[in-house]
C-alpha positions, 0 to 999 in steps of 0.5 A: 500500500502506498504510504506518505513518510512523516518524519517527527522533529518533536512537533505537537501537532505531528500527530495532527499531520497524520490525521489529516493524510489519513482523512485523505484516504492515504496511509502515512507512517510517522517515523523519528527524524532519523528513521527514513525507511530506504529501500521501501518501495510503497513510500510516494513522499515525505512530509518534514514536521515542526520542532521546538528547536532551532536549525542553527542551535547546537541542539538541531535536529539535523539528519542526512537526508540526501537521500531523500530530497530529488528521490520523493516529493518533499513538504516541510512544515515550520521547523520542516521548512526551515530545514530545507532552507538552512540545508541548502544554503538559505538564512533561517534567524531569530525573528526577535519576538515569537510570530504565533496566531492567525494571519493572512496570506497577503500573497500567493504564487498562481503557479505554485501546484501546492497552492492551487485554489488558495488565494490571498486572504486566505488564514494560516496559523503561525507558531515560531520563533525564527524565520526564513530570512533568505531563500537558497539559491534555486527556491522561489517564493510562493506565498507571504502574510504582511509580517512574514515574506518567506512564508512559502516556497517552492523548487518545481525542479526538485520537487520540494515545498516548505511552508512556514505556517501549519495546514495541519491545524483548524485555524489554517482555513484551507490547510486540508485542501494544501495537504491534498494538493501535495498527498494526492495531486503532487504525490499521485496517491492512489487513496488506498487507504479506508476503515474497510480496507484496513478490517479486510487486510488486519482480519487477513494478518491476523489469521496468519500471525495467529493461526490456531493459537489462543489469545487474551486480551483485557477488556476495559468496556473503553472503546479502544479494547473493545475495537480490537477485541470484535477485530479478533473476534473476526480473525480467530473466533473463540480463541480469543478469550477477553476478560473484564476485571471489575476493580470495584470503581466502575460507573454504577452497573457498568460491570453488568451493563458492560458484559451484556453489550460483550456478549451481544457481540458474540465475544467470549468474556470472562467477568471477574468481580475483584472489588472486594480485593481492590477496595480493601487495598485502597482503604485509608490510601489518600495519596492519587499516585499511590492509589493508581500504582495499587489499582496497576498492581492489582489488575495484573494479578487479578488478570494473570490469575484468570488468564492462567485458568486458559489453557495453551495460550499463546498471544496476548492481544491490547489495544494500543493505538498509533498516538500511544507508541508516538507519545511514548516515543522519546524526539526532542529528549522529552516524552510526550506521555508514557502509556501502559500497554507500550514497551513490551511484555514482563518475560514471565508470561511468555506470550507474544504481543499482538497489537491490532490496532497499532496503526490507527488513530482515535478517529480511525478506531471508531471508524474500524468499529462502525465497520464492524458493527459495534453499536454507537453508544459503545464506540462514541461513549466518553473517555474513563480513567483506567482507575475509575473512580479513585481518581474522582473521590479524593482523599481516602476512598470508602465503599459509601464514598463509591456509592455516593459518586456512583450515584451522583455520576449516574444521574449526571451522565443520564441526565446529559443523554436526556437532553441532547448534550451528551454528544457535544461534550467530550468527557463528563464525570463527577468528583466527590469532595474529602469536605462535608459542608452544612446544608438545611433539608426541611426543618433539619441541619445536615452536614453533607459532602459537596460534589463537584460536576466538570464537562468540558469540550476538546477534540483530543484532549490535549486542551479542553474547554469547560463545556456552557451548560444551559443555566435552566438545566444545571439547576433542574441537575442539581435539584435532583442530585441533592434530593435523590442522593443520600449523603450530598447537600452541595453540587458545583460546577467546575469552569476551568479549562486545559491549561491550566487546570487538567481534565481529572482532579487526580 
């Protein structure tokens, strides 16, 4: 299949440049700077990313890539573009003040293939700190805004484009159509890739890594597990085996609900009900990083266990995703994020890692599972944090404590699908306070816990915004919260947003 290399320079928004070739219908594979795969006959081109670094510090970023330029169209973006320039003799310098934000294209080349249909006016968004001040010898100016000249160029000859704005991100208003302009027409790409496919040639891989062995895989009821475990199920049948541990701090009858819709799908699921064992772990635990390593801890014994009770297993499947091995990955000296299930196997279970979707992006695993039939409520329900609800109750962690939040989260979630709001808003959940505060229920004086309701929007979670609940519905919420949960006489709204504050409270 063909493919478009993304070489990474520590961009955060690489990830974003391989979305948008996604949604071209091209695979792209994003490799670290110096990782270009020579001698792999599907590769059509070569996109440059973005950095936080600069060309002429001593800490750049600087690999051979005479065998690349002349071989493949070449598009570098930001730090990308600046690359070309200062490899072939152009002037990249400190702009003296960062140029970040929207801006406009003041001029745009006609003749320039990438920018075919984008005229001036057009929006770009800027974020740098240094600029092309001379072009090399050869390259010819493509676009400009009013405060940056060199804001596009081209070599037809060499077939080689920089843009120092990113068309990666929303705010270039005509970003995709550029990135089409170089992914299809420039580079020819047959658009190959789509949700379809990818189920057709994975079912086939898999069947032939596997053959007649048996898998596990853990389940979570999250989307990502849930994908792969239906895309194995298509592959191998009952040799696949998954098993959803309840570790107690589920949403309220989750653990029941989650199973049925399991089982409605035809997976082979083992339930494992483990709440005592984690609750009486976690009791009198305060400290949020403790209790996560307890709950970490706890789940690969109680998974271990179960899957000891399988007979001739041979693979052990998760649901790793293409963005977890990026941000895993270490570029610029930094790690964007380090993800459980990224980094291989403990030698003792002696199993063989399979990874079904290990190609994919968030975006692209809810397509897969529409292909393959996975109801919407399962592949579009909200992000949960692996250790439940122990990040939402802070402080010491009961079962009363479990129950009140069960309860209220319960409510809040229910009440959001009721009202038409629950697709708008990306992640929803309750947080209960380790505060009581005094309250007045008819003639009597309580003394209550105070909870706390966060809803905010995002499109990746890397920011979010705190989601504008109707007034009218936000009193209606609390009203009931108070009159129907035993143990709550306070409910408040949380209006932060990512930065600075964090999506969870723990």
């Amino acid at each position: 299949m063909q493919k478009i290399i993304i070489l990474d320079f520590g961009s955060q928004t690489t990830q974003l440049i391989g979305r948008r070739v996604r949604e071209l219908g091209t695979f792209c594979e994003i490799l670290p700077f110096d990782r270009f795969p020579h001698g792999d006959p599907d590769v059509i081109g070569v996109i440059l990313s973005g950095s936080p670094l600069s060309v002429y510090a001593p800490d750049a970023l600087l690999p051979d890539l005479s065998g690349v330029f002349d071989r493949y169209p070449v598009l570098g973006i930001c730090y990308g573009a600046q690359l070309i320039s200062h490899i072939h003799g152009g002037k990249v310098e400190n702009s003296g003040s960062r140029e970040y934000g929207r801006a406009l294209l003041s001029f745009v080349d006609r003749n320039c293939e990438l920018f075919g249909g984008i005229a001036a006016g057009s929006q770009v968004w800027m974020s740098h700190g240094d600029s092309i001040t001379a072009l090399p010898e050869g390259f010819r100016l493509a676009a400009s805004t009013d405060s940056v000249r060199n804001a596009a160029f081209w070599n037809p000859e060499r077939r080689i484009w920089g843009v120092q704005f990113h068309p990666e991100v929303a705010h270039t208003t005509q970003g995709k159509q550029l990135l089409e302009h170089f992914v299809v027409d420039i580079c020819r790409s047959r658009r190959e890739w789509s949700s379809d496919s990818f189920v057709e040639t994975t079912v086939r891989d898999l069947r032939a890594e596997i053959g007649d062995g048996k898998v596990i895989l853990g389940l979570s009821g999250g989307v990502d597990s849930t994908v792969a475990a239906v895309l194995l199920n298509k592959a191998v049948g009952s040799n696949l085996t998954g098993i959803f541990v309840n570790h107690g701090l589920l949403r309220k009858h989750e653990f029941e609900n989650v199973l049925a819709d399991y089982h409605r799908l035809g997976l082979n699921v083992r339930g494992v009900d483990a709440s005592s064992i984690f609750l009486n772990a976690l009791d009198g635990v305060e400290d949020p990083e403790q209790k996560r390593r307890i709950i970490g801890r706890l789940f690969v014994e109680v998974f271990e266990a179960e899957a000891a009770k399988i007979p001739g297993v041979g693979f052990l499947a998760q649901g790793t995703i293409y963005p977890d091995r990026i941000e895993s990955r270490n570029i610029t000296g930094k790690v964007i994020k380090s993800h459980h299930n990224v980094g291989g196997l403990p030698e003792h279970l002696k199993l063989k890692l399979c990874e079904p979707l290990k190609w994919l992006f968030k975006d692209e695993v809810r397509s897969v599972g529409l292909s393959l039939g996975i109801p919407e409520h399962m592949l579009f329900r909200h992000p949960f944090p692996g250790p439940g609800l122990a990040v939402r109750i802070l402080g010491a962690i009961t079962p009363e404590k479990v129950r009140i939040l069960q309860d209220v989260d319960d409510i809040f979630i229910r009440s959001l699908r009721e009202e038409g709001l629950y697709g708008d808003i990306w992640q929803a959940g309750a947080i209960l306070l380790p505060v009581r505060t005094v309250g007045v229920m008819g003639d009597e004086r309580t003394y209550d816990y105070a909870v706390v309701l966060r809803a905010v929007t995002s499109s990746d979670a890397m920011t979010a915004d705190w989601a504008f609940l109707p007034e009218g519905y936000l009193r209606r919420l609390s009203n009931e919260i108070i009159n129907k949960v035993r143990g709550v006489n306070r409910v408040c709204y949380d209006i932060s947003s990512k930065p600075p504050s964090t999506i969870e409270w723990e």
